[in-house]
N, CA, C and O of each residue as an XYZ file, in Angstrom:
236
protein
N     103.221    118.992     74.369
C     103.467    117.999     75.408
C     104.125    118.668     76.612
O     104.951    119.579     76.553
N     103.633    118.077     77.737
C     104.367    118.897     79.024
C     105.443    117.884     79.342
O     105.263    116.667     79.299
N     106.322    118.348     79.593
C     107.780    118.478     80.421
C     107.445    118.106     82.184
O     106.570    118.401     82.998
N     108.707    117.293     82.170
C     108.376    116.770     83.906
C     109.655    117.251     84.187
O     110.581    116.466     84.391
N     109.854    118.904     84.231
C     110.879    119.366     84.809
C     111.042    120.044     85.970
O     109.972    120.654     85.955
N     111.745    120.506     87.274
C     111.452    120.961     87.966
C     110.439    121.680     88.256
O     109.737    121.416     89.232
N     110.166    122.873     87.320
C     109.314    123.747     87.149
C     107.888    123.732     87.496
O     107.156    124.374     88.249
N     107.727    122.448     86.400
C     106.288    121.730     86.677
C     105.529    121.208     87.508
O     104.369    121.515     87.782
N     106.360    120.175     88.045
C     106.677    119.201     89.248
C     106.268    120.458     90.437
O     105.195    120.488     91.040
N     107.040    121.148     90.552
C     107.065    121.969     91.666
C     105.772    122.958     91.717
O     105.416    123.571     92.724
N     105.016    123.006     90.208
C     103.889    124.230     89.985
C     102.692    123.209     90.688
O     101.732    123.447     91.422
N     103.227    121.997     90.104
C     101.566    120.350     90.019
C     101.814    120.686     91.984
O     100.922    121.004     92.771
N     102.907    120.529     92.215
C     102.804    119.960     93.738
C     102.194    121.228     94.520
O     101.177    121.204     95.214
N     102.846    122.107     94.320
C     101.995    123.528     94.999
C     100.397    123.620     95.074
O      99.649    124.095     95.929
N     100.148    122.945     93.777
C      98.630    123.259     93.217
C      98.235    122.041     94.320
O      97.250    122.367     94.981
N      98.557    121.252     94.528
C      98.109    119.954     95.224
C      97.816    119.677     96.489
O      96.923    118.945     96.915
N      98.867    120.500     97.260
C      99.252    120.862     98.513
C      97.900    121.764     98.878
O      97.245    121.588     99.905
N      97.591    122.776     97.845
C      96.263    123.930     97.871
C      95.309    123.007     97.924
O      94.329    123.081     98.664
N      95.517    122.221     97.251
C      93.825    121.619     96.856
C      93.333    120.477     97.962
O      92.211    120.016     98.169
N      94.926    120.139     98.744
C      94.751    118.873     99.934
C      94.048    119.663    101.666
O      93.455    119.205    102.643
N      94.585    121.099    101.224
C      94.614    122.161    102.386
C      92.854    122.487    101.785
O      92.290    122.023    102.776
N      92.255    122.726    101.314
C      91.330    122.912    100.935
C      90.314    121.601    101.096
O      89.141    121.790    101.418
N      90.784    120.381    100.877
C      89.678    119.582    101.111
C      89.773    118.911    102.561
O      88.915    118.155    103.018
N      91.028    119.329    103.261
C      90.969    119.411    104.714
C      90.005    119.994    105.356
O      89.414    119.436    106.281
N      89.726    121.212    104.935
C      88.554    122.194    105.423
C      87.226    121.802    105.391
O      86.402    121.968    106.290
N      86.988    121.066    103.888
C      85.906    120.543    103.900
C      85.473    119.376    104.444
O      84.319    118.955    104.370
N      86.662    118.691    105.154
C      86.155    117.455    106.158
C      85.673    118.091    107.374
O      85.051    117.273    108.051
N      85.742    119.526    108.030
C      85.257    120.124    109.191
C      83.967    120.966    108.775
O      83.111    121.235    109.618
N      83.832    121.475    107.108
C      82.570    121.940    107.021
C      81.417    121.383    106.849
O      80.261    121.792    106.949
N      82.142    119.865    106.430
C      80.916    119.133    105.494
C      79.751    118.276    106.159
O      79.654    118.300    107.386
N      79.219    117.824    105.705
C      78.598    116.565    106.576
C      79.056    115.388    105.685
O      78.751    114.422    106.384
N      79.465    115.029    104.851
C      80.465    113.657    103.980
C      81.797    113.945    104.154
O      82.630    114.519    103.452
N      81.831    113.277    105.551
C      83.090    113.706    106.464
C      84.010    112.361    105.531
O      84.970    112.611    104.802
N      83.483    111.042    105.754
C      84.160    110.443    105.300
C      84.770    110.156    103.765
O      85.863    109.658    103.493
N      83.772    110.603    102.887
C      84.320    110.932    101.234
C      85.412    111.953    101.391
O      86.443    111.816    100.732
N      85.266    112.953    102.205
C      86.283    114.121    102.269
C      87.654    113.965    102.788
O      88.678    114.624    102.606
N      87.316    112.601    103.690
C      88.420    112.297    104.382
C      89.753    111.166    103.282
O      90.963    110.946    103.344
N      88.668    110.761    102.438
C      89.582    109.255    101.801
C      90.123    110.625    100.187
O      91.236    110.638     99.661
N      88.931    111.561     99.803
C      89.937    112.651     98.873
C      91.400    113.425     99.409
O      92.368    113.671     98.688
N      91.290    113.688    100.664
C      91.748    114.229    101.426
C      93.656    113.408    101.261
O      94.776    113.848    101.002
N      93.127    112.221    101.556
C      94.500    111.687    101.350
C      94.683    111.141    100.134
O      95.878    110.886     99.980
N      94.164    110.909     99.394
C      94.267    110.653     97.955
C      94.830    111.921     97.450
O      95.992    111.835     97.052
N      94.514    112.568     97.410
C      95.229    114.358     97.159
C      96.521    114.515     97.805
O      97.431    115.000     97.134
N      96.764    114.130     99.176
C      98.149    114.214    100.132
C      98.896    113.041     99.556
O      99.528    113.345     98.544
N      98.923    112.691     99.659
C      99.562    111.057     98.847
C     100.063    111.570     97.248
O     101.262    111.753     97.038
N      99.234    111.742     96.366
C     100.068    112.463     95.769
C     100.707    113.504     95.012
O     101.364    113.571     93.973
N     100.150    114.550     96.180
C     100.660    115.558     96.458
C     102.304    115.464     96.998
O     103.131    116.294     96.620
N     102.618    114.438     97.848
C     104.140    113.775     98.510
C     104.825    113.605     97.435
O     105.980    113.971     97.216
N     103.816    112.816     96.482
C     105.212    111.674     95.675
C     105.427    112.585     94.618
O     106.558    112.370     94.183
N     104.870    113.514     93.990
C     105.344    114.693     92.727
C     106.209    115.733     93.584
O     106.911    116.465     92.887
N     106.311    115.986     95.333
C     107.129    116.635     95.502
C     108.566    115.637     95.702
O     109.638    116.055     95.265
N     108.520    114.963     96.052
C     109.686    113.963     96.250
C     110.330    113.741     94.814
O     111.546    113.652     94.650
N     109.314    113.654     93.705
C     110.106    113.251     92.339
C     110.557    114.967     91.912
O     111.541    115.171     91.202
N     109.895    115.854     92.325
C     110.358    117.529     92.272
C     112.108    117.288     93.320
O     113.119    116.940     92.711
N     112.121    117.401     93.997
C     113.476    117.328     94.899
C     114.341    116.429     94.183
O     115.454    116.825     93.835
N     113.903    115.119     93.893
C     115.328    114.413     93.670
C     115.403    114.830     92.052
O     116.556    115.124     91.738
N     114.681    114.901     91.222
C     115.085    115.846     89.759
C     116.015    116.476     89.853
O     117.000    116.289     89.139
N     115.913    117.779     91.153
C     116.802    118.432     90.705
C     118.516    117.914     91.486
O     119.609    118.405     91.206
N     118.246    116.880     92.418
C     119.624    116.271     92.846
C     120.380    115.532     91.669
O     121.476    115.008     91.872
């Protein structure tokens, strides 16, 4: 079972942040601008809220 400890939190959000920066790109390469656009923030969204629950963990 995984652990929702800093560690994690902070590995998930990194990975998320990559993967939101990455499907950013593909809203300028793609031609399904708009599927790319609604993953895009579905990925940023929560990509935010696992870093926000990463920060206050460790407060």
């Amino acid at each position: 079972m995984v652990s929702f400890d800093h560690y994690t939190l902070g590995y998930a959000a990194f990975a998320l942040m990559s993967l939101a920066m990455v499907s950013g790109a593909f809203i300028f390469l793609s031609k399904r601008r708009d599927a790319w656009i609604r993953i895009h923030i579905a990925i940023s969204i929560i990509a935010y809220i696992v870093m926000f629950l990463s920060i206050w963990l460790v407060r």
